[in-house]
C-alpha positions as CSV (number, residue, x, y, z in Angstrom):
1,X,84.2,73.7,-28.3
2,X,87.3,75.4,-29.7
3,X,88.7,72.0,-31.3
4,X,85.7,72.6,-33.5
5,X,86.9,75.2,-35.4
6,X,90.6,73.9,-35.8
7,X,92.4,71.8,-38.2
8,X,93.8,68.2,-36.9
9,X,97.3,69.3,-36.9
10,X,96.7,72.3,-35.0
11,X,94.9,70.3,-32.9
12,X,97.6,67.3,-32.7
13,X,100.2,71.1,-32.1
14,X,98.5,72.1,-28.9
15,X,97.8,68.9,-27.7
16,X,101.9,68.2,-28.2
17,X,102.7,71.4,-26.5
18,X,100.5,70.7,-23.7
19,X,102.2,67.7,-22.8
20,X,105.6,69.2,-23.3
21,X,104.3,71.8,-21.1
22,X,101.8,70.6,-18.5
23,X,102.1,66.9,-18.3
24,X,105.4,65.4,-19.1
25,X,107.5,66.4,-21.7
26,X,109.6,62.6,-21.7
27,X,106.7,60.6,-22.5
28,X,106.0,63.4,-25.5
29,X,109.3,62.9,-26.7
30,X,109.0,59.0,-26.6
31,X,105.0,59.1,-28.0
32,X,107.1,60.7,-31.3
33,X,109.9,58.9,-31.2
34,X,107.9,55.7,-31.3
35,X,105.7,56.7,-34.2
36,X,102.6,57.5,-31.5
37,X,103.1,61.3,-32.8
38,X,98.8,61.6,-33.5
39,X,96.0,61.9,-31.3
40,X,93.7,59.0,-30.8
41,X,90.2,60.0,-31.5
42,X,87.7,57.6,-31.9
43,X,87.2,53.8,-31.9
44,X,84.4,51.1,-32.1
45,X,85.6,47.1,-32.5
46,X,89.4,46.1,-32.8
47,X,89.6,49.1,-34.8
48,X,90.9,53.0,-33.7
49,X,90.8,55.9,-35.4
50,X,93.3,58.6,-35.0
51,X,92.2,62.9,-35.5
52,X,93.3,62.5,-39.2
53,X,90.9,59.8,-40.0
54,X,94.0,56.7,-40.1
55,X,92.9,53.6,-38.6
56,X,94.5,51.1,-36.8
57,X,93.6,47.3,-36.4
58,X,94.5,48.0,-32.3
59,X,96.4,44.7,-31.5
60,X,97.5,46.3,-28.3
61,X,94.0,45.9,-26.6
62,X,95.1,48.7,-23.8
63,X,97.4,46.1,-22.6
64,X,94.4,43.7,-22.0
65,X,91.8,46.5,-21.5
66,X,89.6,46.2,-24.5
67,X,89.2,41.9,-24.4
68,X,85.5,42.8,-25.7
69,X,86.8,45.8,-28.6
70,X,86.4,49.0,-27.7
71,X,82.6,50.7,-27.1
72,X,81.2,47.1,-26.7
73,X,77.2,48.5,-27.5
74,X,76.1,46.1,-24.7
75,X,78.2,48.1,-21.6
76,X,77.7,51.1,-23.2
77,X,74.4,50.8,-22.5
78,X,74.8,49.8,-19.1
79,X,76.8,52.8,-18.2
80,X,74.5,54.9,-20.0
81,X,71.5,53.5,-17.5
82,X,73.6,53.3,-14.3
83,X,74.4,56.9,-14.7
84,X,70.7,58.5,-15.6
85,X,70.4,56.2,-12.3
86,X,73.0,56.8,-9.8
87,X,76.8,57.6,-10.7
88,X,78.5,57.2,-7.7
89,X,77.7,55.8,-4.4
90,X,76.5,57.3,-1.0
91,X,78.6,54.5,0.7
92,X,76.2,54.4,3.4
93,X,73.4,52.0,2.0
94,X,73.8,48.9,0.3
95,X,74.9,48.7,-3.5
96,X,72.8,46.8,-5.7
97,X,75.2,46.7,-8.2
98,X,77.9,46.2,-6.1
99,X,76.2,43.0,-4.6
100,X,75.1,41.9,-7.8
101,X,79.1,42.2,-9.5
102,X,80.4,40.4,-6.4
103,X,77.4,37.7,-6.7
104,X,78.5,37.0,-10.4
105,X,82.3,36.8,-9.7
106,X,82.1,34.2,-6.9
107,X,80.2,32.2,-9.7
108,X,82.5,32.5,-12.2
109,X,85.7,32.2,-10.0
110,X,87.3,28.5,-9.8
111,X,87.3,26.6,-6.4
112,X,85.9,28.1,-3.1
113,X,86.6,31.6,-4.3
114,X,83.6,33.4,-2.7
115,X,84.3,37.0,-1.3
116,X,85.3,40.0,-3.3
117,X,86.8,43.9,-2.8
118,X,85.9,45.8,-5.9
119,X,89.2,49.0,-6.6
120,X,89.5,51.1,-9.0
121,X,92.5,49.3,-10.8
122,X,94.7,46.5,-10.8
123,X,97.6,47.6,-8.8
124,X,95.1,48.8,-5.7
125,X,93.6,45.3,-6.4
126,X,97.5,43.6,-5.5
127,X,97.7,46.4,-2.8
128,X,94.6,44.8,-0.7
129,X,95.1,41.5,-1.6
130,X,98.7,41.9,0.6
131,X,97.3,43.1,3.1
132,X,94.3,40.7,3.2
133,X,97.3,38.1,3.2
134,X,99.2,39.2,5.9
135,X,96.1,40.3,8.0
136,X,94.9,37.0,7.1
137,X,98.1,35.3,8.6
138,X,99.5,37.4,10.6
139,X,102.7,37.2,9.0
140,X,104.8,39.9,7.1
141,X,106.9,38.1,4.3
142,X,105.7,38.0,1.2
143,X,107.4,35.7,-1.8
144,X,107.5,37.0,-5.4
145,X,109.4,36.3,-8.8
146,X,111.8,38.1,-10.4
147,X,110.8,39.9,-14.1
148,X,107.5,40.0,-12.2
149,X,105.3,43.1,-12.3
150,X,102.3,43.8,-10.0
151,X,102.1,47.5,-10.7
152,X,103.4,51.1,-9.8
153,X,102.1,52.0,-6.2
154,X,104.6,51.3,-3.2
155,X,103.6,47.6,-2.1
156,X,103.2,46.5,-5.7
157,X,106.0,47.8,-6.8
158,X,108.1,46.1,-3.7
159,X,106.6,42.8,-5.6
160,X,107.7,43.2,-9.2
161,X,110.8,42.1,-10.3
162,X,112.5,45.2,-12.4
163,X,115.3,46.9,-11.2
164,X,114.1,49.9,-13.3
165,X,111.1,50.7,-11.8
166,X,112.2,49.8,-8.2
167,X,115.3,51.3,-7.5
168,X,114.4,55.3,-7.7
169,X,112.0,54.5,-5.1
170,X,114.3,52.3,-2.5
171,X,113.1,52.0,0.2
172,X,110.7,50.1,-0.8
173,X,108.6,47.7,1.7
174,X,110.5,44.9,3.8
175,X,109.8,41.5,3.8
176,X,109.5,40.9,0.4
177,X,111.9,37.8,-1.2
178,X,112.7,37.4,-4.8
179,X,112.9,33.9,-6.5
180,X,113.6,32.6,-10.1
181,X,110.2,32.8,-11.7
182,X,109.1,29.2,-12.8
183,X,111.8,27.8,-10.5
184,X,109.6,25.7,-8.0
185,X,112.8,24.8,-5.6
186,X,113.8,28.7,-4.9
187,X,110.4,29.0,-3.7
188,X,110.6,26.1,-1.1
189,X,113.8,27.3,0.1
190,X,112.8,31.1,0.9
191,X,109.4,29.8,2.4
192,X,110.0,29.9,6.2
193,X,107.5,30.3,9.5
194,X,107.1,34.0,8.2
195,X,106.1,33.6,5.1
196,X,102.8,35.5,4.7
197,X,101.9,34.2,1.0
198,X,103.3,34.0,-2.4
199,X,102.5,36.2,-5.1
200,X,103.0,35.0,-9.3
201,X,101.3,36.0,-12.4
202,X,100.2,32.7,-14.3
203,X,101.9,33.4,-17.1
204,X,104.1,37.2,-17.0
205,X,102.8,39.3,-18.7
206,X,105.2,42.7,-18.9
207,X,107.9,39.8,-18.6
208,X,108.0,39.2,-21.3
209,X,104.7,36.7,-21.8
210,X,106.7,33.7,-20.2
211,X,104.5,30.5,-19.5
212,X,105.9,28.6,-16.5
213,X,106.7,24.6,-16.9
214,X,103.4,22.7,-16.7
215,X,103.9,20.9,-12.9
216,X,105.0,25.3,-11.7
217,X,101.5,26.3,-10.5
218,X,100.2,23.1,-9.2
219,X,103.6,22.4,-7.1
220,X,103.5,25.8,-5.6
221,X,99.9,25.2,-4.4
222,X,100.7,22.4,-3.0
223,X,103.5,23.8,-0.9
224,X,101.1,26.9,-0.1
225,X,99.1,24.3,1.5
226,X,101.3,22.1,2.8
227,X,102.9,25.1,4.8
228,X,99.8,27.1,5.3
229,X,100.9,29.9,3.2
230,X,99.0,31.6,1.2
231,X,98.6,31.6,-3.0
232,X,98.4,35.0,-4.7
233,X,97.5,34.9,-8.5
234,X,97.8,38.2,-10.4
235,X,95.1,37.5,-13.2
236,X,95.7,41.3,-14.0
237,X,96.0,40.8,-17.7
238,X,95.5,36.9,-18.2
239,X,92.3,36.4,-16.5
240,X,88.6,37.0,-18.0
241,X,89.0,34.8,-21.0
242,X,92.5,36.1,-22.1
243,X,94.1,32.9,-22.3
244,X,91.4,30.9,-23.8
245,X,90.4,30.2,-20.1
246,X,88.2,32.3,-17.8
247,X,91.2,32.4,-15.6
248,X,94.7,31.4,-16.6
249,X,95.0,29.4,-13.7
250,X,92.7,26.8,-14.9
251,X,95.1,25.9,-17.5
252,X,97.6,24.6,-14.4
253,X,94.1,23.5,-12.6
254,X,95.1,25.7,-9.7
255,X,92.7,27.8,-7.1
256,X,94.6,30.7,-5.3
257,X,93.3,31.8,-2.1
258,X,93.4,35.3,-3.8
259,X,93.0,36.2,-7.3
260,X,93.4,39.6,-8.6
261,X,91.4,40.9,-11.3
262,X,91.1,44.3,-13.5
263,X,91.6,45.6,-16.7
264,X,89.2,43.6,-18.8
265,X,87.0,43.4,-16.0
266,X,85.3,47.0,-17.0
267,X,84.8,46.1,-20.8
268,X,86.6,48.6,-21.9
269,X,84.6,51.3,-21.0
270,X,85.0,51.8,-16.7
271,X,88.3,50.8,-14.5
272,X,87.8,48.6,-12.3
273,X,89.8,46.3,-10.2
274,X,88.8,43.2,-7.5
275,X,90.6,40.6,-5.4
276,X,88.5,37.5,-5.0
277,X,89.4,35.2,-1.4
278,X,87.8,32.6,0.1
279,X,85.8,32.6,3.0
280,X,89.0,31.5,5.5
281,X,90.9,34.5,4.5
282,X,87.8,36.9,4.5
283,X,87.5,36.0,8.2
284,X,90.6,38.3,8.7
285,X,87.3,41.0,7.8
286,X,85.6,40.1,10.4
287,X,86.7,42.2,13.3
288,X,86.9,45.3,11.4
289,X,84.9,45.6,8.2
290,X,86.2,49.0,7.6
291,X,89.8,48.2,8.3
292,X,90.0,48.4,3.9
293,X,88.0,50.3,2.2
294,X,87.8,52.5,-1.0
295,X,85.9,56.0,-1.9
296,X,85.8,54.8,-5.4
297,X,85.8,51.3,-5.8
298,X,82.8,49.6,-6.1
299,X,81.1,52.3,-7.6
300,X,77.7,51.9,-9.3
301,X,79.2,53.2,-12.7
302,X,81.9,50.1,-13.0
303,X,79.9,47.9,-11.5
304,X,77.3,47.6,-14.2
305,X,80.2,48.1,-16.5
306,X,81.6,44.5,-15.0
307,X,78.6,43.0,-14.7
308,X,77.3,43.9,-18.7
309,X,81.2,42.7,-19.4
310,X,81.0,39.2,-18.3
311,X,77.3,38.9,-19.7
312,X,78.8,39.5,-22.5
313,X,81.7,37.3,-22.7
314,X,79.5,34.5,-21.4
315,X,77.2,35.0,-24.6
316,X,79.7,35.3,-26.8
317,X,81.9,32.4,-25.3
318,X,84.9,34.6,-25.8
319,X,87.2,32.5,-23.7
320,X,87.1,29.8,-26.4
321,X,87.0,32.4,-29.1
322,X,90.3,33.6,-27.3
323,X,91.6,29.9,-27.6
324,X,90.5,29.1,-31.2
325,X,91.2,32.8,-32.7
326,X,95.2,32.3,-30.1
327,X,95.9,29.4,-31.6
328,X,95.4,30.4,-35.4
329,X,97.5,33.8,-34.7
330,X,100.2,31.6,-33.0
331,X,100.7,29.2,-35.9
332,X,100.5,32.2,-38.3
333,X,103.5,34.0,-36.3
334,X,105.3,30.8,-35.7
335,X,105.7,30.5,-39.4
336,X,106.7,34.0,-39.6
337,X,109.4,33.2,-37.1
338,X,110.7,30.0,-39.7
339,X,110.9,32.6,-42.2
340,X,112.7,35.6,-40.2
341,X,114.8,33.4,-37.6
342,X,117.7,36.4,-37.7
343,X,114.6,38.5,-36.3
344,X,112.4,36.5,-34.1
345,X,113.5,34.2,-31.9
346,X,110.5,33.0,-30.4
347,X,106.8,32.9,-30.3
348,X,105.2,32.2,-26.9
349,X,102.2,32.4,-25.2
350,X,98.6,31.3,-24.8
351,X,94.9,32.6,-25.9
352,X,96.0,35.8,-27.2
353,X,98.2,36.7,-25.5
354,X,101.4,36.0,-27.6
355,X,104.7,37.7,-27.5
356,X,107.1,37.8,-30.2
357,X,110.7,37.7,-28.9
358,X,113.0,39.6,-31.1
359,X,116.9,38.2,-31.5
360,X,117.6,41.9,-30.5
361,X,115.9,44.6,-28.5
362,X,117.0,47.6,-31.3
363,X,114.5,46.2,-33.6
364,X,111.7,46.5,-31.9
365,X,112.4,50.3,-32.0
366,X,111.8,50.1,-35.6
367,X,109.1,47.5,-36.0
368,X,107.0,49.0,-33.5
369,X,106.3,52.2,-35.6
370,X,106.7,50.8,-38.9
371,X,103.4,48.7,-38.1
372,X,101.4,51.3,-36.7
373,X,102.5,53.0,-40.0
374,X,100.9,50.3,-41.5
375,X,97.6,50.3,-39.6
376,X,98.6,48.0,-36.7
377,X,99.0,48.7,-33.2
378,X,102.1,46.5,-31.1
379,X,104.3,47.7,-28.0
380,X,107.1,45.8,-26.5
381,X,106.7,44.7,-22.9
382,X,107.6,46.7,-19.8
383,X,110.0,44.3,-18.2
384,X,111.5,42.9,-21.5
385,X,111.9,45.0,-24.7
386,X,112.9,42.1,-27.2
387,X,109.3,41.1,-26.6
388,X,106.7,42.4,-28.9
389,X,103.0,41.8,-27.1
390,X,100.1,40.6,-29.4
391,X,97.0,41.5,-27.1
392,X,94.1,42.0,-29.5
393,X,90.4,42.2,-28.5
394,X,89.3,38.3,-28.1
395,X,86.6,39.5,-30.5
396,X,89.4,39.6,-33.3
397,X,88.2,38.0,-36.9
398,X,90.2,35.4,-38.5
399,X,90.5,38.0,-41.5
400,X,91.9,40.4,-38.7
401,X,94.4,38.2,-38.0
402,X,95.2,37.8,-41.3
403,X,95.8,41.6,-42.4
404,X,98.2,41.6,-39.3
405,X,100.5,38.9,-40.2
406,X,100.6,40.4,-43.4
407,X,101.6,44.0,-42.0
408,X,103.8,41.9,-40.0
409,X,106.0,40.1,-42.8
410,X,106.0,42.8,-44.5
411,X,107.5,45.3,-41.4
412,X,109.9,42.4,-41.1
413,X,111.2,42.6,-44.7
414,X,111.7,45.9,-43.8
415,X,113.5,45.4,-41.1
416,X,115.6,43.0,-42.6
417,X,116.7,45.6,-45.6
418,X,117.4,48.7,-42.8
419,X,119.2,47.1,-40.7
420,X,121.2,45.1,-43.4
421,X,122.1,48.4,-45.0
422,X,122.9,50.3,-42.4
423,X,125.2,46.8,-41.9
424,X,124.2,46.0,-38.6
């Protein structure tokens, strides 16, 4: 109640200090040196508000998070019901939501994807989905590409591909084999009678948003079946209608054995997280139901969260929204690019999920804050900081899109003059 009575900046003062002093003082320092140096506050739509009443068209999205805008009335309400209902779980009777979340996801799920594990977030989602695979096959090897990232816990982090984030933590897991992403042959070649499964992203994401060659996906599944090995798809960040597809993988018309799912799953307003198999690989269940389970996961409160989540994107066809609205942002960065080819270098992606790469990491450091200055929020992305990520909620207006490409040319003009003058 005290933030009542106080100013913003006082407010924005303590909460600084408290970082500095109780949480971690590095990410303070990078929050300011980024142009982050506010307090988030509110937020309804694409839009977010910061404590000083600024907003901010947020083409960030929490990384994927907020595919239906933030507050999305429709899982609000949901929440708001499940938890005047039941919050969390006894985990001794059966879960109506649970059942019903796990009903709707083998629907929407391409191929014979049947049987899913609900966690609390995507990286716990890639941790059972390794084990399910080598449980499943009893074997320990485990494929993955490099650039890739799976998230920050010990077996997901032995499957992502940055040096950065590994290396601190060595050793990590054995058994796991890096490969050239989108490089088909590398994969054949490390494949051998102990290969457990292979683990990709459709299309990276913290990579850098890199789309693989057309024939990638569907080659790989056919070795995966050819060698009874099995297909992993991180659908992390591209899947739930990100890519103008429910799933990215039905761009490449490609089923995985095991697809990982979470940030969008919880609309924004609950984490959740869920790897989807088949019924051969759920068989490795079978003798011991309990040999994975979760305290958390599957909870009543994200469960109706999901469930009001994909309601909602199936009334509001947001996956072809996602295409259409992509596809417009795309061509209105792409001529951006024609215009500021010393500065970009490339536009890539699918849906919306676009990156912009920069001819030069050091200018993302000063287009980043320069557009939140101007009411738009952009990060780079983890594994490759000349990439710029354009993740806005699929429910972004064509007007939207507009006012960012014009924040955009306009940062870039900016750019252009600083780093010219500072003759660089």
């Amino acid at each position: 109640m005290q933030t009542l009575t106080m100013t913003p900046e006082s407010i924005i003062q303590e909460t600084v200090r408290a970082y500095k002093e109780y949480h971690n003082p590095s990410l303070a320092r990078l929050l300011k040196l980024s142009g982050f140096d506010t307090i988030e506050w509110e937020a309804e739509g694409t839009r977010v508000r910061d404590i000083r009443g600024k907003e901010y068209i947020d083409c960030l999205g929490g990384y994927g998070v907020f595919a239906l805008g933030h507050r999305h009335p429709k899982v609000v309400q949901a929440v708001k019901a499940q938890l005047d209902r039941m919050p969390l779980s006894s985990k001794v009777f059966f879960s109506k939501p649970l059942a019903d979340l796990c009903t709707k996801l083998a629907k929407l799920t391409p191929g014979d994807l049947q049987f899913s594990f609900l966690a609390n977030s995507g990286t716990e989602a890639v941790e059972g989905a390794l084990k399910l695979a080598r449980l499943s096959t009893g074997k320990r090897e485990v494929i993955h590409a490099d650039n890739a990232f799976h998230g920050k816990t010990l077996g997901a982090l032995s499957a992502s591909g940055r040096p950065q984030y590994k290396t601190p933590f060595e050793p990590l897991l054995p058994d796991f084999v890096q490969v050239p992403f989108g490089d088909v042959n590398a994969i054949e070649q490390a494949m051998n009678d102990q290969t457990a499964a292979i683990i990709l992203e459709p299309i990276q994401g913290e990579g850098g948003i890199c789309v693989p060659p057309p024939q990638y996906l569907p080659k790989i599944r056919e070795l995966c079946t050819e060698k009874k090995v099995l297909l992993v798809l991180d659908e992390v960040q591209t899947g739930l209608g990100r890519t103008g597809q429910w799933f990215a993988c039905q761009h490449f018309n490609v089923v995985p054995d095991i697809l990982v799912l979470a940030k969008a799953l919880g609309g924004g307003v609950m984490p959740i997280g869920a790897f989807v198999g088949t019924k051969e690989v759920w068989e490795a269940f079978k003798a011991n139901p309990l040999i994975h389970t979760s305290t958390f996961g599957g909870n009543p409160l994200a469960c109706a969260a999901a469930l009001a989540t994909l309601e909602v994107m199936e009334e509001e066809n947001l996956p072809a929204k996602a295409l259409e609205r992509g596809k417009f942002l795309a061509h209105e960065l792409r001529q951006l690019a024609k215009s500021f080819p010393d500065i970009i270098k490339e536009v890539r992606g699918l849906g919306l999920l676009l990156g912009i790469e920069l001819t030069e990491a050091k200018y993302g450091g000063y287009l980043i804050p320069e557009m939140a200055r101007k009411g738009v929020l952009v990060a780079y992305t983890l594994n490759q900081p000349k990439v710029i990520r354009l993740e806005p909620p699929l429910i972004i207006t064509e007007e939207e899109i507009k006012m960012v490409v014009g924040a955009l040319q306009a940062t870039l003009e900016k750019t252009r003059i600083f780093f010219g003058q500072r003759g660089e």
